[in-house]
C-alpha positions in Angstrom: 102.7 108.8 90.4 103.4 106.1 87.7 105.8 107.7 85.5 109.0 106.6 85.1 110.8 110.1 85.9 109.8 113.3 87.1 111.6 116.8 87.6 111.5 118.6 90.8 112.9 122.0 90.4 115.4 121.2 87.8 116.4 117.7 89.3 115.7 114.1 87.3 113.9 111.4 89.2 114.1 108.0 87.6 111.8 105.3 88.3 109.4 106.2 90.1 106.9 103.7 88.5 109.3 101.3 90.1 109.1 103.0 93.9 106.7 100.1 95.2 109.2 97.5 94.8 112.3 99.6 95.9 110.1 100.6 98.9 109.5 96.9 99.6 112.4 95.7 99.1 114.2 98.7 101.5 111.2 97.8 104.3 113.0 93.9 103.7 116.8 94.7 103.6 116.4 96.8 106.8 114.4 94.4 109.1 116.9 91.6 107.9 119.5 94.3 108.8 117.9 94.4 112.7 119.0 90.7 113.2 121.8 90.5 113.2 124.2 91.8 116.1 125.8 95.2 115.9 129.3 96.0 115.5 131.5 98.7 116.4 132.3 101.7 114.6 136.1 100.5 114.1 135.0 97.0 112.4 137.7 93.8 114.3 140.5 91.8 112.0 137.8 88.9 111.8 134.8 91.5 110.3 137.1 93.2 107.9 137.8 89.7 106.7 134.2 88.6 106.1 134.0 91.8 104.9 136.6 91.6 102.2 135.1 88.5 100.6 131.8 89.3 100.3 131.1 93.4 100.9 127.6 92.6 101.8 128.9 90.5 104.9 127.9 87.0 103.3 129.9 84.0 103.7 130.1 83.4 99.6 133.0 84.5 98.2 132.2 86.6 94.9 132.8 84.1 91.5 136.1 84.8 89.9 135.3 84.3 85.9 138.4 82.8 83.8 137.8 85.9 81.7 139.7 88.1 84.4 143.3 88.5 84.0 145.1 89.2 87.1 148.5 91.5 86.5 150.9 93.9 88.5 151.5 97.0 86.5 154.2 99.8 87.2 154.6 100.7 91.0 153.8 97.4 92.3 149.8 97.7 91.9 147.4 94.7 91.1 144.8 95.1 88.8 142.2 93.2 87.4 141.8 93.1 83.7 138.9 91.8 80.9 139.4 92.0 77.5 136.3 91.6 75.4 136.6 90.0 71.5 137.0 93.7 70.2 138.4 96.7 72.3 136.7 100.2 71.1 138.2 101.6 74.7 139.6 100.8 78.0 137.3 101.7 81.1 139.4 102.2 84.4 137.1 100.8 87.4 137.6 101.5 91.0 135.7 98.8 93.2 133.9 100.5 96.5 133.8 99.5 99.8 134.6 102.0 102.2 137.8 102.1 101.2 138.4 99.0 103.6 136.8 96.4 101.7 136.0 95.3 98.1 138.2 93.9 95.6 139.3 93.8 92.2 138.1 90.4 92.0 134.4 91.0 93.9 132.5 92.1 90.4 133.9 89.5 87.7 130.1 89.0 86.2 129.7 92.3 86.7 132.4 93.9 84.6 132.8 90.7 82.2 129.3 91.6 81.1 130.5 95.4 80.8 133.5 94.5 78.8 131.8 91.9 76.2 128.9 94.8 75.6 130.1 97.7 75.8 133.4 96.6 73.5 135.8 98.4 76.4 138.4 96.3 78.3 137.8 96.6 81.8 141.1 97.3 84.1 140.4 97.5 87.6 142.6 98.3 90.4 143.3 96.1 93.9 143.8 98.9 95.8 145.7 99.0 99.5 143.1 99.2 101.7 142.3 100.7 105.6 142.6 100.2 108.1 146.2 98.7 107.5 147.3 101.4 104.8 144.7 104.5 105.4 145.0 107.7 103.1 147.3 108.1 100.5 147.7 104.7 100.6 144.6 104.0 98.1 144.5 106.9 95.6 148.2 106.5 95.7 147.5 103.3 93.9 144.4 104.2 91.7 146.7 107.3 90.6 149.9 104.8 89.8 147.2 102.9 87.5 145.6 105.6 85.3 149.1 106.6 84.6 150.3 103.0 83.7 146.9 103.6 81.3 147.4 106.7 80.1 151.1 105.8 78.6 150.5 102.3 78.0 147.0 101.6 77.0 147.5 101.6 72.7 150.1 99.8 73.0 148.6 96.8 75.4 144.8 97.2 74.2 145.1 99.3 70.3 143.0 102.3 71.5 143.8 105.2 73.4 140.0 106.3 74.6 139.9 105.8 78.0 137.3 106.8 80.5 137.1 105.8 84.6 134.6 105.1 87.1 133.5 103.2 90.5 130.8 103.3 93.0 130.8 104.2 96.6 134.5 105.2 97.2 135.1 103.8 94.1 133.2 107.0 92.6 135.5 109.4 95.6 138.6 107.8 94.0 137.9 107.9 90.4 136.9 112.0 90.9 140.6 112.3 93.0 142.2 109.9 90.4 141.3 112.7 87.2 142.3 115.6 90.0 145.8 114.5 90.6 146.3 113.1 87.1 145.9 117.1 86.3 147.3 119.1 89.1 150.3 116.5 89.7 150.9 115.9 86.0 149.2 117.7 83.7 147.3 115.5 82.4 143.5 116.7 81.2 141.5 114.8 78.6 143.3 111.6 78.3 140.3 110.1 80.1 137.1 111.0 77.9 134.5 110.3 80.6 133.9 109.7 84.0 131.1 107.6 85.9 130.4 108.2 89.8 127.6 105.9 91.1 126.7 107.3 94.8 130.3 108.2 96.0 131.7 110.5 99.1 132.8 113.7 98.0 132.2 115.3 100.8 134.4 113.5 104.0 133.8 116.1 106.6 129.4 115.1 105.9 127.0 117.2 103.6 123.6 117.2 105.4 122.2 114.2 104.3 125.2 112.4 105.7 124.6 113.8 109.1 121.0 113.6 109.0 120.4 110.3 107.6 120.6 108.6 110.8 120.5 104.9 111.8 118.2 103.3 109.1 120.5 100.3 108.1 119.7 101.0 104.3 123.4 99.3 103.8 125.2 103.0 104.6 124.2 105.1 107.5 125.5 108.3 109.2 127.4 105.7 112.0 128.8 103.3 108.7 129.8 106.6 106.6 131.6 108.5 110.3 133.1 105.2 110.7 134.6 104.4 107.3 136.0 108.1 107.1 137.8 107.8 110.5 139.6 104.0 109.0 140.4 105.8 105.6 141.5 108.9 107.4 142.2 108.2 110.8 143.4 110.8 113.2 141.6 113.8 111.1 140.0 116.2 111.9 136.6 118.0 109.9 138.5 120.9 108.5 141.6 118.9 107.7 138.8 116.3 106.2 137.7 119.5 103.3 141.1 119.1 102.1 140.2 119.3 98.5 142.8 116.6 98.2 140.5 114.1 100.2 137.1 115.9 99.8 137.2 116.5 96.0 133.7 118.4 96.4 136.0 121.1 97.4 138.5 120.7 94.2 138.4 123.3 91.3 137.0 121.1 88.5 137.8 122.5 85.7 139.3 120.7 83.0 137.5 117.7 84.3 135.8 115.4 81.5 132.1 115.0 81.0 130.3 112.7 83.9 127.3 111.0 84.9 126.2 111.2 88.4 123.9 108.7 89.7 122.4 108.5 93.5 119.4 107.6 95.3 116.9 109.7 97.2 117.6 107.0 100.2 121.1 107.3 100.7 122.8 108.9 102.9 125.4 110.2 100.3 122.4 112.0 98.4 123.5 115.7 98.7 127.1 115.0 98.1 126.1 114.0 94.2 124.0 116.5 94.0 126.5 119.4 95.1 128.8 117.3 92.9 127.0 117.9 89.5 126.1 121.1 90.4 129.8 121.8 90.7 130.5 120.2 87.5 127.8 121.9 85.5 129.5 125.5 87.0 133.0 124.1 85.8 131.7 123.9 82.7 132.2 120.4 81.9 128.8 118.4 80.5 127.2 116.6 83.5 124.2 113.7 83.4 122.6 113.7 86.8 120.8 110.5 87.8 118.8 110.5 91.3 117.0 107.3 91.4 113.1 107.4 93.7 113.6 105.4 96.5 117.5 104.0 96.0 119.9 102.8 99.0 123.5 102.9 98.9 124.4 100.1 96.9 121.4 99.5 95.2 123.2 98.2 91.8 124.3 95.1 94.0 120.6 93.9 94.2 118.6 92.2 91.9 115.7 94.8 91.5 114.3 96.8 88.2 116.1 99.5 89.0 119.2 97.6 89.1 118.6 96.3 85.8 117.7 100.2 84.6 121.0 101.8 85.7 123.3 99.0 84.4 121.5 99.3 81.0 122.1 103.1 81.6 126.0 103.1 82.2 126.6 100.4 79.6 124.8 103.1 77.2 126.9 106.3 78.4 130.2 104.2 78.6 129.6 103.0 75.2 128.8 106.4 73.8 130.8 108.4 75.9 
């Protein structure tokens, strides 16, 4: 089918006239994947340290632009900041990773690019990572940061529209991050928008978690198992549905409008889809983006489809 979406009982799928290259370049990424020598579900000092430069295991560190600003706000926590020629907004970005990996500092082109066209300074947080400091530790630091935000945001940037966002746990900690900011605080509304690119939501495993299986499409059911058990170690399923840590469980309501995006080959497929489905029944305005053929990760690559969903969150950031 060459069309560039379809709808299957009520559900969008993008570019699907782009499925033979995604396909290929899957087929590619998982043979490449097959070479090289398996590690352990609980990753050694020396992998988590590749790891942390590069997320995709390279030995390249990511570029640091002179555009990023590196600052400590209130509570001790590092961000990362980029402040375009005009500031409409300020977007609050959590970096993914598993939760053990990632940085601040790992997108600079990325979010420089975001900043300059979509007029929004970009802030986003270096937050303490597992193994070393598992659950709070994290969301104790995104939460710390959208507070510094919320009070002091027209006073360092002139504008008080803010929204927040990430992928991968990014996405699981931005959804947690607009939780606590209303249960702990009161807080509803400051943050006008929200956009989740294929997070967890779900740490005890929807179905396509557990039924995934070992494909090494960058995420797996042994690489999800394994990052929940670093992030939460010591837990339990049932303690795992905590709404506190699984947000899928969380009353949304008062939650702002969201885009959801996900692809139909990743293992973190149902928990976006439950997600907006959620959202929708909140009553909060939800865009739900499932993309034909997608891994986990997929915006890291240079493929159509990469260039597609970038275009699409710079339009619903700008907008939003």
């Amino acid at each position: 089918m060459s069309r560039a979406a379809a709808t299957v009982d009520g559900m969008t799928i993008t570019d699907e006239d782009c499925l033979p290259e995604t396909l290929a370049f899957n087929e590619q990424f998982e043979a490449a994947a097959a070479s090289r020598p398996a590690r352990g579900r609980t990753p050694s000092a020396a992998t988590l340290a590749l790891l942390r430069r590069d997320r995709l295991g390279g030995d390249t560190p990511p570029v640091r632009l002179p555009h990023g600003q590196d600052r400590v706000v209130e509570g001790g926590v590092r961000v990362r900041v980029f402040v375009p020629g005009r500031v409409d907004g300020v977007y609050l970005h959590l970096h993914g990773g598993g939760w053990a990996f990632g940085s601040a500092d790992g997108q600079d082109e990325r979010l420089w690019h975001l900043a300059e066209q979509t007029r929004l300074a970009v802030v986003s947080v270096d937050y303490r990572l597992a193994p070393e400091h598992p659950f709070p530790a994290g969301p104790d630091d995104c939460e710390i940061a959208a507070r510094w935000l919320v009070r002091h945001a027209a006073a360092e940037f002139g504008t008080e529209r803010l929204l927040i966002g990430g992928e991968s746990a990014g996405a699981h900690l931005s959804l947690l991050t607009l939780l606590r900011l209303r249960d702990r605080h009161g807080i509803t509304g400051a943050f006008r928008a929200a956009h989740l690119l294929f997070g967890p939501y779900d740490l005890s495993m929807t179905p396509s978690q557990r039924s995934f299986g070992p494909r090494a499409l960058l995420s797996n059911t042994d690489a999800v198992r394994g990052s929940y058990e670093l992030f939460t170690p010591g837990m339990g399923q049932e303690q795992r549905r905590n709404p506190e840590i699984s947000p899928l469980f969380a009353d949304l309501a008062g939650l702002p409008p969201a885009r959801i995006v996900v692809g139909t080959e990743d293992p973190l497929l149902d928990d976006s889809l439950f997600l907006a489905a959620r959202w929708q029944a909140a009553g909060a305005a939800v865009e739900l983006g499932v993309v034909a053929g997608a891994m986990h990760g997929f915006t890291l690559f240079p493929l159509t489809i990469t260039e597609r969903e970038l275009r699409r969150e710079r339009d619903f950031l700008a907008s939003a």
